[in-house]
C-alpha positions as CSV (number, residue, x, y, z in Angstrom):
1,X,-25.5,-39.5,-13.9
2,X,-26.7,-35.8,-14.9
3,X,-25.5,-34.8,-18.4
4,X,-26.6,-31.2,-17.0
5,X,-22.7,-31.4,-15.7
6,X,-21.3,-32.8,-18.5
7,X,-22.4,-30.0,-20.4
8,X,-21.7,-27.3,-18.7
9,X,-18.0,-28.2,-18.2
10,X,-18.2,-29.0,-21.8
11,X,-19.3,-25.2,-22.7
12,X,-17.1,-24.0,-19.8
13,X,-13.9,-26.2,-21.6
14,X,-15.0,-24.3,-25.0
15,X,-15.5,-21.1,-23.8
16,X,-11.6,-21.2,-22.2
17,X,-10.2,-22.3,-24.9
18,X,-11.7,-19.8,-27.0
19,X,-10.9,-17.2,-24.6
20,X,-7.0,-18.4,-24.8
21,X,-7.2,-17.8,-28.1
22,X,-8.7,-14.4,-27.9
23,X,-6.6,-13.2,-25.4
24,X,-3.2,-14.8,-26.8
25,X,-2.9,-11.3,-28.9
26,X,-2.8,-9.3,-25.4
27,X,0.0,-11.6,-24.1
28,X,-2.2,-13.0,-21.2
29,X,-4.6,-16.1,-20.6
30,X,-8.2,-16.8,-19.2
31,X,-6.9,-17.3,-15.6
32,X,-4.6,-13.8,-15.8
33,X,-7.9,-12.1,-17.1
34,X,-10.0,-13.0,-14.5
35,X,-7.4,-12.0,-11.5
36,X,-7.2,-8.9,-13.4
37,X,-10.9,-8.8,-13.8
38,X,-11.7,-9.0,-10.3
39,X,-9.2,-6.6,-9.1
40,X,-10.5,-4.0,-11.3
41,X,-14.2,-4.5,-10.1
42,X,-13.3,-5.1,-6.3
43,X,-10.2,-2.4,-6.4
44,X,-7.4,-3.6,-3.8
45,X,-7.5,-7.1,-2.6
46,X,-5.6,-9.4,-0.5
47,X,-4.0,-12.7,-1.8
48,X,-6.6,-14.6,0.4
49,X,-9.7,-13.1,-0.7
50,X,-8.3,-13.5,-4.4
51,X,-7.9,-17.0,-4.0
52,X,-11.3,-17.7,-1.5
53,X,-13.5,-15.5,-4.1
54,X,-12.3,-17.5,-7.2
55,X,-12.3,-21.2,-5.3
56,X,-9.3,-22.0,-6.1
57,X,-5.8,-23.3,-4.2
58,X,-3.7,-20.1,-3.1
59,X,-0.2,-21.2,-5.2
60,X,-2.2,-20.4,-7.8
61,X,-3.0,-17.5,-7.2
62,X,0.2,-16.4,-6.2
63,X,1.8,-17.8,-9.4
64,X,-0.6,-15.9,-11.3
65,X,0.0,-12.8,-9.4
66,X,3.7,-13.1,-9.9
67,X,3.0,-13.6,-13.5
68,X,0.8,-10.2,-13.6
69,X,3.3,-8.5,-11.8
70,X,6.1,-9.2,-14.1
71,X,4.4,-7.7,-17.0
72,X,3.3,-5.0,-14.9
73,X,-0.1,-4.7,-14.6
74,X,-0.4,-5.9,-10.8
75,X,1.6,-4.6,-8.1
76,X,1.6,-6.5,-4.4
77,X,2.2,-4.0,-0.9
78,X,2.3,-5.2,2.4
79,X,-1.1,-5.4,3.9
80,X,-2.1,-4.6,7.9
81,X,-1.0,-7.6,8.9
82,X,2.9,-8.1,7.1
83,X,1.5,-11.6,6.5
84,X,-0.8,-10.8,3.5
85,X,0.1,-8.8,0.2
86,X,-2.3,-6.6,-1.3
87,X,-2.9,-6.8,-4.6
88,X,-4.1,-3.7,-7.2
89,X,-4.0,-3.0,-10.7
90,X,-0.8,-0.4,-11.8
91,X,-1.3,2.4,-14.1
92,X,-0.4,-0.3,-16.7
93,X,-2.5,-2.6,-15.5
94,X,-5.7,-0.1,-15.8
95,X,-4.4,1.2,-19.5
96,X,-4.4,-3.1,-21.0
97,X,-7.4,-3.8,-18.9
98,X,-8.9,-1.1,-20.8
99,X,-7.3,-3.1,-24.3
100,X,-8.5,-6.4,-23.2
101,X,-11.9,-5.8,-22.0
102,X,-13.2,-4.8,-25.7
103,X,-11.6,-8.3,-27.1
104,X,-13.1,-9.9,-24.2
105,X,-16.2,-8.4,-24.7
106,X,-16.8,-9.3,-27.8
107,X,-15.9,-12.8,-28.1
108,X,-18.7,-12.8,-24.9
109,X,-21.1,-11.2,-27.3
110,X,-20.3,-14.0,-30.2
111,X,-20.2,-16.9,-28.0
112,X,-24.3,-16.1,-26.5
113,X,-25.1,-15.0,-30.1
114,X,-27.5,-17.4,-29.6
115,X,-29.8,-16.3,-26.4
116,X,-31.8,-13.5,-26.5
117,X,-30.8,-11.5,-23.1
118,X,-33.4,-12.5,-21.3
119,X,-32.0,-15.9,-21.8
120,X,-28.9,-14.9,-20.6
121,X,-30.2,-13.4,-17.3
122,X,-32.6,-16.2,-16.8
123,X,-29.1,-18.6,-17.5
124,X,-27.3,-16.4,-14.6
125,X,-29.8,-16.5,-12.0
126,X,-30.0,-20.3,-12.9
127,X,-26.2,-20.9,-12.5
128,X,-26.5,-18.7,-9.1
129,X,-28.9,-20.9,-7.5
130,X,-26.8,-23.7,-8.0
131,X,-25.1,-24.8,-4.6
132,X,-21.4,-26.7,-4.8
């Protein structure tokens, strides 16, 4: 057994939670953020590539989507093929991502308060050579 793993799902657990609770005063959770997060730094994407990108099963996504979309930050269009719905952040969407990115932000900055930045570029290319 490798307590390398057990510690990083540890930190990832506690750095979830803690974004839950940063995020509560915006109205949205750590899941919501990153669909918003992507969408903003990819611009319009389909469901599919949402879902393939962020490894995860595509209800969830679309649950998540339909969640965005009711407070009105996402909006969904029929892509080429009628199948697949495009996804893009409304004018809404771009104004709280705007809000939430500076609370984000800075509980990033207070949760690596403890590495130097080259620590925490060495700790991403780290992670990236990882293989799942």
């Amino acid at each position: 057994m490798n307590l390398l793993f057990h510690e990083l799902l540890q930190k990832t657990r506690e750095f979830t939670n803690g974004m839950n609770g940063v995020l509560k005063q915006h109205g949205i959770y750590s899941s919501q953020w990153t669909v918003l997060f992507i969408v903003e730094q990819r611009g319009e994407m389909s469901l599919t590539s949402i879902w393939k990108y962020l490894n995860v099963e595509a209800p969830t996504i679309t649950r998540t989507v339909a969640r965005l979309e009711q407070l009105g930050l996402l909006q969904r269009k029929k892509g080429d093929d009628l199948r697949e719905k495009i996804v893009s952040l409304t004018e809404e969407g771009k104004k709280k991502f705007e809000e939430v990115k500076v609370t984000v932000s800075a509980y990033e900055d207070q949760f690596a308060k403890g590495l130097t930045e080259e620590e925490q570029e060495q700790l991403k290319g780290l992670l990236r050579k990882m293989k799942g």
